[in-house]
C-alpha positions in Angstrom: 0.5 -14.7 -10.3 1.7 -10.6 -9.9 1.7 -9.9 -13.4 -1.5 -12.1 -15.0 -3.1 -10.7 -17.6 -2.8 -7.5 -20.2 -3.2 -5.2 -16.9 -1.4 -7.3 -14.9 1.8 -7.4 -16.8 1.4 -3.6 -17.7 1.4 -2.7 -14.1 4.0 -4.5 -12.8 6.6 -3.6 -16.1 6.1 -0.3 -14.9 5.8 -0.8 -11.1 8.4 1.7 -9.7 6.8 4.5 -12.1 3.3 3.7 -10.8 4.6 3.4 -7.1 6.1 7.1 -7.5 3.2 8.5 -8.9 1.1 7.0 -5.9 3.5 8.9 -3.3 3.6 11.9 -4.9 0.0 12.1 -5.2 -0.4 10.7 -1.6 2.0 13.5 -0.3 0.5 16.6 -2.2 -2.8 15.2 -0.8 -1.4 15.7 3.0 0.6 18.7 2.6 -2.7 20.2 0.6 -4.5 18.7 4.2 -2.2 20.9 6.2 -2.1 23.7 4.2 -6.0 23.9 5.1 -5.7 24.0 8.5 -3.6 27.4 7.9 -5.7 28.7 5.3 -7.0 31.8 7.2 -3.8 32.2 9.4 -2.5 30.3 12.1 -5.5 28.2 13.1 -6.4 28.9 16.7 -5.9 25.0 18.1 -2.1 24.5 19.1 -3.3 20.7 17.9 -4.4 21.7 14.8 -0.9 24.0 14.4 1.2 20.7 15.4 -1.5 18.7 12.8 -1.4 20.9 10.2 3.0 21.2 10.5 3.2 17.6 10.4 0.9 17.4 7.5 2.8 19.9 5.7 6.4 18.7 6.1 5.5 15.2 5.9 4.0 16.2 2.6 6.7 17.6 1.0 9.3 15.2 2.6 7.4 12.5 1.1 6.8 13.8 -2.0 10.7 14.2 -2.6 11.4 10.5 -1.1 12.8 11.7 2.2 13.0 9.9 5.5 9.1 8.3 3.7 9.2 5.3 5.9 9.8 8.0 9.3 7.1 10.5 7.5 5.1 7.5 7.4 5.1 6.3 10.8 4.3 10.2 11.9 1.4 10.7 9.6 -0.3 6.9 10.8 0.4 8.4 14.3 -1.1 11.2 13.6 -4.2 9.7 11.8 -5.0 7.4 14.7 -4.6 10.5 17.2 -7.3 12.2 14.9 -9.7 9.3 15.0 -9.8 9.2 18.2 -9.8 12.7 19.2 -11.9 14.0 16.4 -14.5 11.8 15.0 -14.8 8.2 16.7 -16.9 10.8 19.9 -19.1 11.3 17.0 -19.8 7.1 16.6 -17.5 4.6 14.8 -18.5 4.6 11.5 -16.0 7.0 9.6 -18.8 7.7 6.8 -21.0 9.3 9.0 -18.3 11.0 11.7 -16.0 12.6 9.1 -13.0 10.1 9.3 -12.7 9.0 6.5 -9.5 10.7 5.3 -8.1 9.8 8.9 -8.6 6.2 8.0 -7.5 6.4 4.2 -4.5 8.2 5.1 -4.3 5.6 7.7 -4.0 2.6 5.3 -1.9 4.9 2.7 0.8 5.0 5.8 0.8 1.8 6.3 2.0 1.0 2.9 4.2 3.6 2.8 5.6 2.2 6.2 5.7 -1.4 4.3 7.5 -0.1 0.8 9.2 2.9 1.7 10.1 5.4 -0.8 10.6 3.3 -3.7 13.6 3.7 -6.6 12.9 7.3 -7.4 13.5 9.1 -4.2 16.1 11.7 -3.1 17.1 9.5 -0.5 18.0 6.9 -3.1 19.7 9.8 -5.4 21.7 11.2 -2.5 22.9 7.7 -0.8 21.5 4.6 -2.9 19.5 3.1 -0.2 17.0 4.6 2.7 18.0 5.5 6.0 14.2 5.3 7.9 
């Protein structure tokens, strides 16, 4: 049932390569999120400091296919902390309070949490299996 169809079988032939360009993307999208937060200097939140860290190294970790699952957990963490603290005062609905990228990145996590790294990681380089 995975690979039915033209797409289907073109997908999953490829899977590892389409799962690494997913995480890469994913990571340069948070550290590129964290770098934001420092874009005029050291923002003046110690939260959005801690935030934008966070973002920043778990970027880059999970770009490389370190400790993803660990960098995974963090980041979902972190998104739920932003949801509540940042937009679910301004209502629920993430398309009107700005939480939208807290709740994609949310989901993102999660699937990062579920797969891990994949085959094309440091990790997997360095020691042929994932420690997190």
């Amino acid at each position: 049932m995975k690979n039915e169809g033209i797409l289907g079988k073109f997908f999953v032939k490829g899977e590892e390569y389409w799962y690494t360009i997913f995480r890469v993307i994913v990571g340069l999208v948070f550290m590129l999120h964290g770098l934001m937060k420092f874009g005029g200097g050291m923002p003046g939140n110690t939260l959005m400091a801690i935030a934008g860290t966070i973002e920043i190294v778990g970027g880059i970790l999970i770009i490389l296919g370190l400790w993803t699952r660990l960098f995974a957990l963090i980041g979902a963490i972190e998104m739920i902390v932003a949801w509540f603290m940042m937009h679910a005062p301004k209502g629920w609905n993430p398309l009107t309070n700005g939480g939208e990228p807290a709740v994609l990145f949310f989901a993102i996590f999660l699937v990062l949490l579920i797969y891990g790294g994949g085959k094309f990681t440091v990790e997997h380089w360095m020691h042929k299996k994932e420690f997190f």
